[in-house]
The first five atom37 places (N, CA, C, CB, O) and aatype in JSON, in Angstrom:
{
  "aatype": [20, 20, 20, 20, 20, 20, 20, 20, 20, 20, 20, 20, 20, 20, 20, 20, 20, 20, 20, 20, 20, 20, 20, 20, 20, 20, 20, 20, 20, 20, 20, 20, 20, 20, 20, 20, 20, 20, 20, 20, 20, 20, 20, 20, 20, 20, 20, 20, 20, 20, 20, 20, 20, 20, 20, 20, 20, 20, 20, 20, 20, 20, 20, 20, 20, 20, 20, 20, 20, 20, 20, 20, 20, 20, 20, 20, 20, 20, 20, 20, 20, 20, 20, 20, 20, 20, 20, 20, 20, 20, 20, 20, 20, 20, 20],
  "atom_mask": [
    [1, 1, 1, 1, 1],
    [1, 1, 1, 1, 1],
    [1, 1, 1, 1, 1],
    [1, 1, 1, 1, 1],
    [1, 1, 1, 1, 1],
    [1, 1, 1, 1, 1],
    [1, 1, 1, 1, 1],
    [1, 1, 1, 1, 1],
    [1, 1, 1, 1, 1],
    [1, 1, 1, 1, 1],
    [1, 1, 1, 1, 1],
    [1, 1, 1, 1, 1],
    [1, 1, 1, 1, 1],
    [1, 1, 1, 1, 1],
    [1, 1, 1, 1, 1],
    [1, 1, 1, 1, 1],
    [1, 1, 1, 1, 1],
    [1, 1, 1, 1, 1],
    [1, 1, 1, 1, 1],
    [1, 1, 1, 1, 1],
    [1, 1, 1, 1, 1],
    [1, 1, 1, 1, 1],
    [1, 1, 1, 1, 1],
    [1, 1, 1, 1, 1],
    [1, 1, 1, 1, 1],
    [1, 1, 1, 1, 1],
    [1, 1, 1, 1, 1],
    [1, 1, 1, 1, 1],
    [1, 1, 1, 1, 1],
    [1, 1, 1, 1, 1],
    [1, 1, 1, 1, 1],
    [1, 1, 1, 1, 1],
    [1, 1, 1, 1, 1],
    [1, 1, 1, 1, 1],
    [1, 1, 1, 1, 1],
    [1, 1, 1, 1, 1],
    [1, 1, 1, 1, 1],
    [1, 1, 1, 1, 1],
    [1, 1, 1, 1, 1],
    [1, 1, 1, 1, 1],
    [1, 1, 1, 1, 1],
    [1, 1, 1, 1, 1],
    [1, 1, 1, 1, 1],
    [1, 1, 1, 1, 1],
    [1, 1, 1, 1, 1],
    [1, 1, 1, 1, 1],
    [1, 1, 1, 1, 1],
    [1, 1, 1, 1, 1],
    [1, 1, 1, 1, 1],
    [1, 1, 1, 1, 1],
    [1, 1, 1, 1, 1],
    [1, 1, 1, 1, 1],
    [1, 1, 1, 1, 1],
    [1, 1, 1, 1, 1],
    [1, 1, 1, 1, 1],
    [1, 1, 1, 1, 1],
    [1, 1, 1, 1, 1],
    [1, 1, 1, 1, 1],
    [1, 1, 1, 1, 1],
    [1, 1, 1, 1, 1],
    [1, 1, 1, 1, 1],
    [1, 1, 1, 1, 1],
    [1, 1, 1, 1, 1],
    [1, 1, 1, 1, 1],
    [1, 1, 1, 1, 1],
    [1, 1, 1, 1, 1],
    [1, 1, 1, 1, 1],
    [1, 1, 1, 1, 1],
    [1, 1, 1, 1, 1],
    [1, 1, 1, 1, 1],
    [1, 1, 1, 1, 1],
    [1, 1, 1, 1, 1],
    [1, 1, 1, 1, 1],
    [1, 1, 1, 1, 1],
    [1, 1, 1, 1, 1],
    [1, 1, 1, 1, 1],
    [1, 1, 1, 1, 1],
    [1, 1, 1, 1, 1],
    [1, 1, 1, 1, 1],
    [1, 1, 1, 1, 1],
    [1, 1, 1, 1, 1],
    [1, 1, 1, 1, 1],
    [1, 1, 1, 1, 1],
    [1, 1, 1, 1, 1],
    [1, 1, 1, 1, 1],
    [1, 1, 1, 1, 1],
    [1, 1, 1, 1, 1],
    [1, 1, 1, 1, 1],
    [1, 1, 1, 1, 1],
    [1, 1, 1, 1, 1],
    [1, 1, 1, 1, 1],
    [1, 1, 1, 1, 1],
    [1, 1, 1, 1, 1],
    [1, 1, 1, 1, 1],
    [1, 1, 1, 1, 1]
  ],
  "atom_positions": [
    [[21.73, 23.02, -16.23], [20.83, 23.38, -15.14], [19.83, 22.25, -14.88], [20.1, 24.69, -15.47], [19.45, 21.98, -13.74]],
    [[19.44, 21.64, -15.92], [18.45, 20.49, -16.1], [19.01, 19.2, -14.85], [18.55, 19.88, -17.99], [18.54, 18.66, -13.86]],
    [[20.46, 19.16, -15.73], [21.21, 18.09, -15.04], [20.69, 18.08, -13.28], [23.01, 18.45, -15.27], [19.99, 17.27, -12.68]],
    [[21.33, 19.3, -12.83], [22.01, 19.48, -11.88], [20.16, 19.6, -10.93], [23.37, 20.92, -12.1], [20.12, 19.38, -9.71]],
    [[19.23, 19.86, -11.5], [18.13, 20.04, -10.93], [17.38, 18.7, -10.7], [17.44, 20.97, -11.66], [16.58, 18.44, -9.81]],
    [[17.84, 17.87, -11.77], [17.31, 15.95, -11.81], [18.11, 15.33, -10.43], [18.13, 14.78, -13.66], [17.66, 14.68, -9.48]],
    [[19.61, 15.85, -10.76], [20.1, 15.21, -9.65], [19.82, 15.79, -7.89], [21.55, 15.21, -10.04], [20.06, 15.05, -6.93]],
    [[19.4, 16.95, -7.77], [18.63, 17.12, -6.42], [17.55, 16.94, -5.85], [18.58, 17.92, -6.15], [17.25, 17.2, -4.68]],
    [[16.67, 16.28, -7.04], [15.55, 15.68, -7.39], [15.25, 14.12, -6.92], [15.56, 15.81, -8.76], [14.41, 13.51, -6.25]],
    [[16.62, 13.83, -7.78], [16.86, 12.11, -7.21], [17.34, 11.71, -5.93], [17.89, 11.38, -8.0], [17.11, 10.72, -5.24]],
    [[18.27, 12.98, -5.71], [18.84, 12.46, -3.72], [17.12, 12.57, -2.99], [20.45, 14.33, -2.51], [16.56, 11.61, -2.45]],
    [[16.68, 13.53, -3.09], [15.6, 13.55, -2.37], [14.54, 12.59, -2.36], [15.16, 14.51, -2.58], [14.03, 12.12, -1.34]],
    [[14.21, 12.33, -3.58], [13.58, 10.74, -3.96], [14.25, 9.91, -3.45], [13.51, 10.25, -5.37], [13.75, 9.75, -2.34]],
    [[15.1, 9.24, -3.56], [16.12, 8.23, -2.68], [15.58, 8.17, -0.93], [18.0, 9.01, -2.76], [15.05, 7.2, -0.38]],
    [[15.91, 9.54, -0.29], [16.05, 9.91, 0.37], [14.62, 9.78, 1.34], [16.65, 10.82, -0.07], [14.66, 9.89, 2.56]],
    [[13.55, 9.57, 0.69], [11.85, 9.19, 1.26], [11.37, 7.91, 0.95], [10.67, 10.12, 0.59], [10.25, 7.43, 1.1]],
    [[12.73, 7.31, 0.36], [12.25, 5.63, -0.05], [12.7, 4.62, -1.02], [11.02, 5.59, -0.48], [13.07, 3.48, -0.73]],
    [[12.63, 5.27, -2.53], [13.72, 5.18, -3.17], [12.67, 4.49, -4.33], [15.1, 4.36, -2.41], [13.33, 4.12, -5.3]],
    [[11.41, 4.26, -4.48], [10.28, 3.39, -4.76], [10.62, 1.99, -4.12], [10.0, 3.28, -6.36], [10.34, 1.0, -4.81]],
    [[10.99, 1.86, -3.31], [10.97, 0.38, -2.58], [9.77, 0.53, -1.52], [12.59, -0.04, -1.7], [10.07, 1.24, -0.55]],
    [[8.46, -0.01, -1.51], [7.57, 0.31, -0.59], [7.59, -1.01, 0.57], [6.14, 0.59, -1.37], [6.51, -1.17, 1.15]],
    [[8.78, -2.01, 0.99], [8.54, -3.25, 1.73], [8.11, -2.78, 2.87], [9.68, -4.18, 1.91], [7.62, -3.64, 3.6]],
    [[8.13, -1.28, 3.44], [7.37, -1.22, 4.75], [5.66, -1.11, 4.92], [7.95, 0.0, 5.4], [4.75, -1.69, 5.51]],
    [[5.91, 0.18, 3.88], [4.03, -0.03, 3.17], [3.33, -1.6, 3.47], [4.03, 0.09, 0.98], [2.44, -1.94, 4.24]],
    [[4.01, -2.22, 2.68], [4.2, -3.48, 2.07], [3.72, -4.56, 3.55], [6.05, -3.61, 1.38], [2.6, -5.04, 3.73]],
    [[4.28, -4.65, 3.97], [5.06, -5.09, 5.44], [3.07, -4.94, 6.03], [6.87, -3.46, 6.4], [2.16, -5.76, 6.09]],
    [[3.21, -3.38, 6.38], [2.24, -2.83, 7.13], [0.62, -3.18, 6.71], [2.56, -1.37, 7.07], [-0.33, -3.33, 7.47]],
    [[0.66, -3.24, 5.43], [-0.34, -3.29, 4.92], [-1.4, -4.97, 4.9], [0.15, -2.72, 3.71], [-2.62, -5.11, 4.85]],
    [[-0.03, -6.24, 4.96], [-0.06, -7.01, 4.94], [-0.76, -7.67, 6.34], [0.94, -7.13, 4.48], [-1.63, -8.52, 6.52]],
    [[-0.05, -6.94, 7.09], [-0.37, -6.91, 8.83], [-1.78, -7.02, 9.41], [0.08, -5.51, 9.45], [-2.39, -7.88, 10.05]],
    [[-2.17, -5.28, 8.74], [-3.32, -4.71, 9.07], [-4.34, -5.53, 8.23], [-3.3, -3.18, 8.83], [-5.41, -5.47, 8.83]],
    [[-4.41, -5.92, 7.64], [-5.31, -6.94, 6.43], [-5.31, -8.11, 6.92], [-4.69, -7.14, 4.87], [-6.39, -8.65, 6.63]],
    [[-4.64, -8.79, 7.52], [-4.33, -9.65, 7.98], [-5.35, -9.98, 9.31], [-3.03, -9.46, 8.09], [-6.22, -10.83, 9.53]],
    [[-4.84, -8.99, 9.99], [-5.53, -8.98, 10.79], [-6.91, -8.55, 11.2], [-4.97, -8.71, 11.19], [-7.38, -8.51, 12.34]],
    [[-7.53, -8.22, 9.99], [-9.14, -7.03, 9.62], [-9.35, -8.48, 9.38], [-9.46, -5.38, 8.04], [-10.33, -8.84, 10.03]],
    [[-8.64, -9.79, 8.46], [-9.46, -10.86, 8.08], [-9.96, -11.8, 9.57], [-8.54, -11.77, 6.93], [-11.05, -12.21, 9.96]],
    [[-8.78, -11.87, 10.02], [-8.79, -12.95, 11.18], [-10.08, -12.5, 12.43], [-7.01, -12.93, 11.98], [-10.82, -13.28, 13.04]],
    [[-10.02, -11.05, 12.53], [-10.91, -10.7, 13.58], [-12.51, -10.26, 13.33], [-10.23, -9.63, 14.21], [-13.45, -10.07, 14.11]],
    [[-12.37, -10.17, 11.65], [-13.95, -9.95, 10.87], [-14.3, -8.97, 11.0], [-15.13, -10.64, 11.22], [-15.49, -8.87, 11.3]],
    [[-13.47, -7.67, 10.84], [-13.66, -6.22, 11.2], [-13.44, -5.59, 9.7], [-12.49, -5.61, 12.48], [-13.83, -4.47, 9.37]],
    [[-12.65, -6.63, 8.74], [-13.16, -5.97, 7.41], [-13.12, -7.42, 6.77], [-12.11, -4.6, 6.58], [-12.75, -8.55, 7.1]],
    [[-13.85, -6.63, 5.43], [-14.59, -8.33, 4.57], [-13.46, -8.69, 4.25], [-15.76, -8.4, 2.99], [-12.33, -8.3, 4.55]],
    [[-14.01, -9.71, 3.41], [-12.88, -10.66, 2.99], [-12.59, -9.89, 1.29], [-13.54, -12.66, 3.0], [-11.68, -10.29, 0.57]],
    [[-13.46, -8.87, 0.91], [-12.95, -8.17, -0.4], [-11.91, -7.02, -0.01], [-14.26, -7.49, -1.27], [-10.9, -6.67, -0.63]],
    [[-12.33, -6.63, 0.96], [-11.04, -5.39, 1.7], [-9.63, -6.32, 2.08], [-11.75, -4.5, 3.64], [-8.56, -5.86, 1.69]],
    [[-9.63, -7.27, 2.63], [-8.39, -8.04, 2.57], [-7.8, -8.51, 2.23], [-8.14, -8.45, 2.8], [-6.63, -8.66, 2.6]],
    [[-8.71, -9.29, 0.75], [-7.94, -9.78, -0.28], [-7.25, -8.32, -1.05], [-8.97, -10.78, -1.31], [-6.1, -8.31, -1.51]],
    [[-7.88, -7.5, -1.07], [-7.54, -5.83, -1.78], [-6.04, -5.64, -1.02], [-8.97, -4.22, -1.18], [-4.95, -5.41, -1.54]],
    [[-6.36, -5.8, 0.27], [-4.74, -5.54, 0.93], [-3.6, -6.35, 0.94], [-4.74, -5.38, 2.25], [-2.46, -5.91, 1.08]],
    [[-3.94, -7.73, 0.75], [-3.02, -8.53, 0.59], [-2.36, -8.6, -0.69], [-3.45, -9.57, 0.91], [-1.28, -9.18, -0.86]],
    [[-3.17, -7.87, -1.8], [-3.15, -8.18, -3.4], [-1.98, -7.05, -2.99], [-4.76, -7.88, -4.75], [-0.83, -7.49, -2.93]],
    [[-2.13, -5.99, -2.79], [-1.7, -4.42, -2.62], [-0.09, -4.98, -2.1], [-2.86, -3.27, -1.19], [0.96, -4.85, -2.73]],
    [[-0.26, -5.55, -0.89], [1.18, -5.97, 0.03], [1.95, -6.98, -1.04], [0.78, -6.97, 1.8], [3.17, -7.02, -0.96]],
    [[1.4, -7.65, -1.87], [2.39, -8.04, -2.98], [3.05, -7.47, -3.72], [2.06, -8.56, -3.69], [4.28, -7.53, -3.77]],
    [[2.09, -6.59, -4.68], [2.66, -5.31, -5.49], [3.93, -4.38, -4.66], [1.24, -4.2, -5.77], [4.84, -3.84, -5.28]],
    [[3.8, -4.32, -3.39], [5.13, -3.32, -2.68], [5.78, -4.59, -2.76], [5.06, -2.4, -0.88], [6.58, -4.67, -3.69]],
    [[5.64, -5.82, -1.9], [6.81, -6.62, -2.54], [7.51, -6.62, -3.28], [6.75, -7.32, -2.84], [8.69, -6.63, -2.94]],
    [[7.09, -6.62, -5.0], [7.3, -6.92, -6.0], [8.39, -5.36, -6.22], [5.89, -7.34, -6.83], [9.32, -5.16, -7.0]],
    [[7.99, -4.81, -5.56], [9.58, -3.14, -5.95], [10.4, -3.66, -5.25], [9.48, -1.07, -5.26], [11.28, -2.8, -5.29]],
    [[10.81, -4.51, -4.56], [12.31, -4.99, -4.73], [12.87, -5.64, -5.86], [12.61, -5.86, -3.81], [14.08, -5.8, -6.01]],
    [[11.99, -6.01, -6.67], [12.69, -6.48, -8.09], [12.93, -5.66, -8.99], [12.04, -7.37, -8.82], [11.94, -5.15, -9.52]],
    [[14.15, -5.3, -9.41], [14.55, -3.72, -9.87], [13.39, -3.91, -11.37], [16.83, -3.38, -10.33], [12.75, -2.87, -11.51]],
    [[13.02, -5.03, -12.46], [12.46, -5.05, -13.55], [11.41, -4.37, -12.97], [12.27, -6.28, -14.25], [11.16, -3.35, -13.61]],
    [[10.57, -4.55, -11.82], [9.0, -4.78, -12.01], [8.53, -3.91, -10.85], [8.42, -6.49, -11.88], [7.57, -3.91, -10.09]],
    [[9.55, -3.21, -11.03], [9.13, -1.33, -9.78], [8.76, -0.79, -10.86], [10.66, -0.02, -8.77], [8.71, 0.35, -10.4]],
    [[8.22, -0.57, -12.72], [7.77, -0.05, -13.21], [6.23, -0.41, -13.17], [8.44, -0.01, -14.06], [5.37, 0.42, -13.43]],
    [[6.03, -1.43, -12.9], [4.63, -1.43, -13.11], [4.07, -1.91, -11.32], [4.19, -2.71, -14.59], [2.89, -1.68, -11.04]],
    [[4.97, -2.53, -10.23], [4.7, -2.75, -8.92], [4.4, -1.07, -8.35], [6.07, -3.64, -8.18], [3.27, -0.76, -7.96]],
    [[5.44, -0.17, -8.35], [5.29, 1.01, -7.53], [3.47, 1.98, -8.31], [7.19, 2.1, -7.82], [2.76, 2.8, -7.73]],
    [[3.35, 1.52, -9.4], [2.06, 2.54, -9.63], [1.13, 1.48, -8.88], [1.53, 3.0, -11.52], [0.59, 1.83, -7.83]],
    [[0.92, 0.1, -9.42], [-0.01, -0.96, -8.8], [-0.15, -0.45, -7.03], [0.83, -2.75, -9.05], [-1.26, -0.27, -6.53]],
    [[0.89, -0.3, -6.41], [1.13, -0.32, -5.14], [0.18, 1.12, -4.5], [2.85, -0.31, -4.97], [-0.78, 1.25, -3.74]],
    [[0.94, 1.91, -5.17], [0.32, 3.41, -4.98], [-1.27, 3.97, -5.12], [1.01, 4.18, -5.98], [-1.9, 4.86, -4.54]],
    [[-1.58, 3.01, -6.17], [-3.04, 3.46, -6.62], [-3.98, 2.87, -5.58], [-3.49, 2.9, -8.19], [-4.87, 3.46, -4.96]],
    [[-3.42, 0.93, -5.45], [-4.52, 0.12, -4.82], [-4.48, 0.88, -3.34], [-4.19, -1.72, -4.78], [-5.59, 0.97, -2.82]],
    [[-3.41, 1.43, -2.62], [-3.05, 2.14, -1.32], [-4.45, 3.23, -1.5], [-1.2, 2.97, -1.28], [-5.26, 3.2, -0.57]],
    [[-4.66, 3.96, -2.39], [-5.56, 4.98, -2.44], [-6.71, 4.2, -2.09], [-5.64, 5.77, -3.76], [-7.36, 4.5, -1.09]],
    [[-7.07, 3.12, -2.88], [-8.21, 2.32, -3.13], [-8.69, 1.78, -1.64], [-7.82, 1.09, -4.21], [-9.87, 1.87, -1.3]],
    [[-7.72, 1.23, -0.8], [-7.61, 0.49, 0.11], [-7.85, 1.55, 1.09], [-6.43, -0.32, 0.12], [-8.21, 0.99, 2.13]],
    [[-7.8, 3.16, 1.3], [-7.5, 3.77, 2.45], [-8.83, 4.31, 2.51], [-6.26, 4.72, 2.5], [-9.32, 4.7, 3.57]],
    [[-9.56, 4.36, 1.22], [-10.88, 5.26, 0.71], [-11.75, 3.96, 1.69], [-11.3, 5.47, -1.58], [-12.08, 4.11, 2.87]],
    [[-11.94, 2.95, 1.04], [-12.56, 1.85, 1.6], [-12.44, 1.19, 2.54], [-12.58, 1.2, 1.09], [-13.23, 0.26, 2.71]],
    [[-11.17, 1.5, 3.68], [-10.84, 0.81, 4.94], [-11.52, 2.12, 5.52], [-9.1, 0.31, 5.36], [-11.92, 1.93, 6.67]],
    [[-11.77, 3.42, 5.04], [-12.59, 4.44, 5.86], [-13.86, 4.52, 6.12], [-12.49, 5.46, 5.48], [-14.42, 4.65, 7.2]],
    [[-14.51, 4.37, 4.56], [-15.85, 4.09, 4.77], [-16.05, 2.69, 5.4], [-16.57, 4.22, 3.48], [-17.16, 2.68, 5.94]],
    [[-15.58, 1.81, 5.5], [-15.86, 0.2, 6.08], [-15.89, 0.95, 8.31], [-13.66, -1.48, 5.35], [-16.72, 0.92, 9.21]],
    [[-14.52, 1.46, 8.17], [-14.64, 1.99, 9.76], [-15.51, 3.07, 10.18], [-13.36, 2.49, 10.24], [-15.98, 3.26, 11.3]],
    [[-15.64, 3.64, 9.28], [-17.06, 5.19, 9.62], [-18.34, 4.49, 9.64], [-17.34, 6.68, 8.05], [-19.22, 5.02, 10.33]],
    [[-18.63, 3.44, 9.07], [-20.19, 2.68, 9.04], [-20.45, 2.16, 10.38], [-20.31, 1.29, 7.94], [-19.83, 1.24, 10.92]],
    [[-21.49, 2.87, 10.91], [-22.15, 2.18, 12.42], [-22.1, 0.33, 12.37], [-24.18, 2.78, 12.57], [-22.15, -0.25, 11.28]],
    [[-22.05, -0.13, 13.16], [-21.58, -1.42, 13.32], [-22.82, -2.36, 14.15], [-20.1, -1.3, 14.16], [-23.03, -2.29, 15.36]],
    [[-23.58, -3.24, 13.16], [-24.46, -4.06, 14.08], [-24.16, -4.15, 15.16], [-24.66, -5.2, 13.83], [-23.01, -4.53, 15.39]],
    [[-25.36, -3.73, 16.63], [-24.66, -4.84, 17.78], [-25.04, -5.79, 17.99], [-24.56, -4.62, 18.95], [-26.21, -6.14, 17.84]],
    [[-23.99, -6.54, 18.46], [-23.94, -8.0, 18.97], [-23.74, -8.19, 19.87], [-23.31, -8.77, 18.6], [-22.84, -7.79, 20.6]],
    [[-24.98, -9.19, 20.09], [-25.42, -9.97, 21.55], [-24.04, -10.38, 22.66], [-26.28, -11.66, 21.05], [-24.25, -10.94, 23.73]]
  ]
}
């Protein structure tokens, strides 16, 4: 029963990604990217996202999806908490 419950377990896991995050990855790289270039987030929020868009990189290497997919997952938390409060904060105006 165990078996047969792991394996409907795993199609479905597969099936939302597989721990390969290169779109995360992809996206995250983008948006950071572009928070640096236009000065809409610091340069500690972007290095945070760019660090982050490596770690999903790094789950295409079948060794190092054990320690890339938690790295990936956690800094994503880290990065979404702090790209919120950075966008909810009233914004000097400028001249």
């Amino acid at each position: 029963m165990a078996a047969t419950t792991w394996s409907s377990i795993s199609v479905i896991q597969t099936a939302l990604g597989g721990g390969i995050e290169i779109v995360g990855a992809a996206w995250i790289l983008l948006v950071s990217l572009a928070g640096i270039r236009s000065h809409l987030l610091g340069h500690g929020l972007g290095g945070l996202g760019l660090g982050i868009a490596v770690a999903g990189t790094w789950t295409l290497v079948p060794p190092a999806v054990t320690y890339a997919a938690p790295l990936f997952g956690l800094g994503l938390i880290i990065w979404f908490i702090w790209i919120g409060i950075t966008l909810l904060r009233p914004r000097e105006r400028q001249a």
